[in-house]
C-alpha positions, 0 to 999 in steps of 0.5 A: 542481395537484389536489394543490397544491389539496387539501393547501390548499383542506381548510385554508381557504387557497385558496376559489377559482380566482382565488387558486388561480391566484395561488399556482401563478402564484407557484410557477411563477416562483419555480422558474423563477427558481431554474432560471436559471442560474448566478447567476440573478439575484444580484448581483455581489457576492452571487456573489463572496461565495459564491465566497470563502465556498466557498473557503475552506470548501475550504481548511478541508477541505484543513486537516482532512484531516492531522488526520482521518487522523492521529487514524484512525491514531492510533485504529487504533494504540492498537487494536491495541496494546491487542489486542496487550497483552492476547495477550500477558499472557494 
């Protein structure tokens, strides 16, 4: 609380316990009200749409692996062809 009041009280914002109380009271309960849980709170449809946002972000990753590791090979590959070539003209 001393730190919440010093960081505001030098700016003006808070002048008194009573506005001091409110703002702490607000604190407390939106962090309670994020500790709730699974879907604390959210609608139905709000928790299904984060679930088909999430799968398919999963299957995009699923997608990209092939061509994360295709490029890598291809990276290494021509890394060392060109180390290979320059051994071989000197």
């Amino acid at each position: 609380m001393n730190i919440l009041k010093s960081k505001l009280v030098p700016t003006g914002a808070l002048n008194n316990t009573k506005k001091t109380a409110i703002v702490l009271t607000a604190v407390m309960g939106s962090s309670s009200a994020m500790a709730a849980g699974e879907g604390g709170g959210l609608p139905a449809a709000a928790t299904a749409a984060m679930g088909q946002v999430s799968a398919l972000a999963q299957s995009m990753v699923d997608l990209a692996w092939p061509i994360v590791i295709t490029i890598t090979l291809a990276v290494i590959g021509i890394s060392l062809f060109k180390k290979f070539s320059k051994k071989s003209v000197s």
